[in-house]
N, C-alpha and C positions, 0 to 999 in steps of 0.2 A: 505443496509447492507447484507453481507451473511449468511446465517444463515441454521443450518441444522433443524431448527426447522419454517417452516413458519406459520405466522402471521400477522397480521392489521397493516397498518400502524400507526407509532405512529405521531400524528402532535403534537405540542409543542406551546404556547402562542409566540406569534413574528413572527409565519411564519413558524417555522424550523420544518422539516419533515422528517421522518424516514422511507425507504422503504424496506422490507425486501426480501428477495431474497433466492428461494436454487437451484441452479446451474452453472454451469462451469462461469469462469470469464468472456469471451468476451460473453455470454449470459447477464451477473450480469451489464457490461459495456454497453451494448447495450440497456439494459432497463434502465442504470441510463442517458442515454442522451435521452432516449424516455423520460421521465421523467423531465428532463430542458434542453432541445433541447436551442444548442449556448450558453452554461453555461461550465466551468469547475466541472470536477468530480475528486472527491478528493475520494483517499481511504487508508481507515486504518482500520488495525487488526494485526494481529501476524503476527511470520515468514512463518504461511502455506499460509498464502491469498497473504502475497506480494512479497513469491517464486513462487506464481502461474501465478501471474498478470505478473512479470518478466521473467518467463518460455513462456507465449505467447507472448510477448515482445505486452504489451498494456500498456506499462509507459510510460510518455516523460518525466516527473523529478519525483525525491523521495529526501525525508530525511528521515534521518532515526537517534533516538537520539539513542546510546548505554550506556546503566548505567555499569559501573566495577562490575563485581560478580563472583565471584569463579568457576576456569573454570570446567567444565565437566555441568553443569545446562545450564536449559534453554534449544531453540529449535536452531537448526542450520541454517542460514539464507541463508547462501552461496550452500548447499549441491545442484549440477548440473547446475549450475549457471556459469559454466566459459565460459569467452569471454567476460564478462558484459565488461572490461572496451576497450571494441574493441565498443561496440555501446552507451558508455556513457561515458561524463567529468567527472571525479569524483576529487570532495574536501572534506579534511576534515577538522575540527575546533577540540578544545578541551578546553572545559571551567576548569575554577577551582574546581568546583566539581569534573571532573574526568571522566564527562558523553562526550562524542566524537560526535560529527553531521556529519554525511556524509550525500551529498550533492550529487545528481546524476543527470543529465542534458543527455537524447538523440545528439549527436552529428548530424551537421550538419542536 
């Protein structure tokens, strides 16, 4: 996890483990496969971690669920981010709640 505040890892009963991290993403990325070397690494946080992770282009898929909330709130996700759909599929779904799943896949 990144965090600006580092700390112990937390372990969890079952196995699950929490590594905490404070530095740039392909550093954060590089220790979470040193970490489970030939495992996938999954990351989640807000729009600053996963405009950062997509700014160095270290994604190969994302979803992302968006909840409907009155515009002007919230953090911007897209801001410097253009060209995404030049190196990603992108789909979207839209459930009856109103909440949207985009779907993002690395091309080729």
């Amino acid at each position: 996890m990144l965090t600006s505040q580092p700390r112990e890892p937390l372990h969890l009963e079952g196995g699950t483990s929490f590594y905490f991290f404070d530095g740039p993403a392909d550093a954060a990325l590089a220790y979470a496969r040193e970490l489970a070397p030939g495992t996938d690494v999954r990351i989640g946080g807000g729009a600053t971690t996963v405009r950062e992770f997509l700014a160095a282009d270290l994604i190969d898929e994302l979803h992302i669920a968006i909840a409907p909330i009155v515009l002007g709130r919230g953090e911007r996700l897209w801001d410097g981010l253009e060209g995404l759909e030049e190196r990603f599929n992108i789909e979207s779904v839209t459930s009856p709640s109103g909440v949207i799943h985009l779907m993002l896949w690395r091309r080729g």
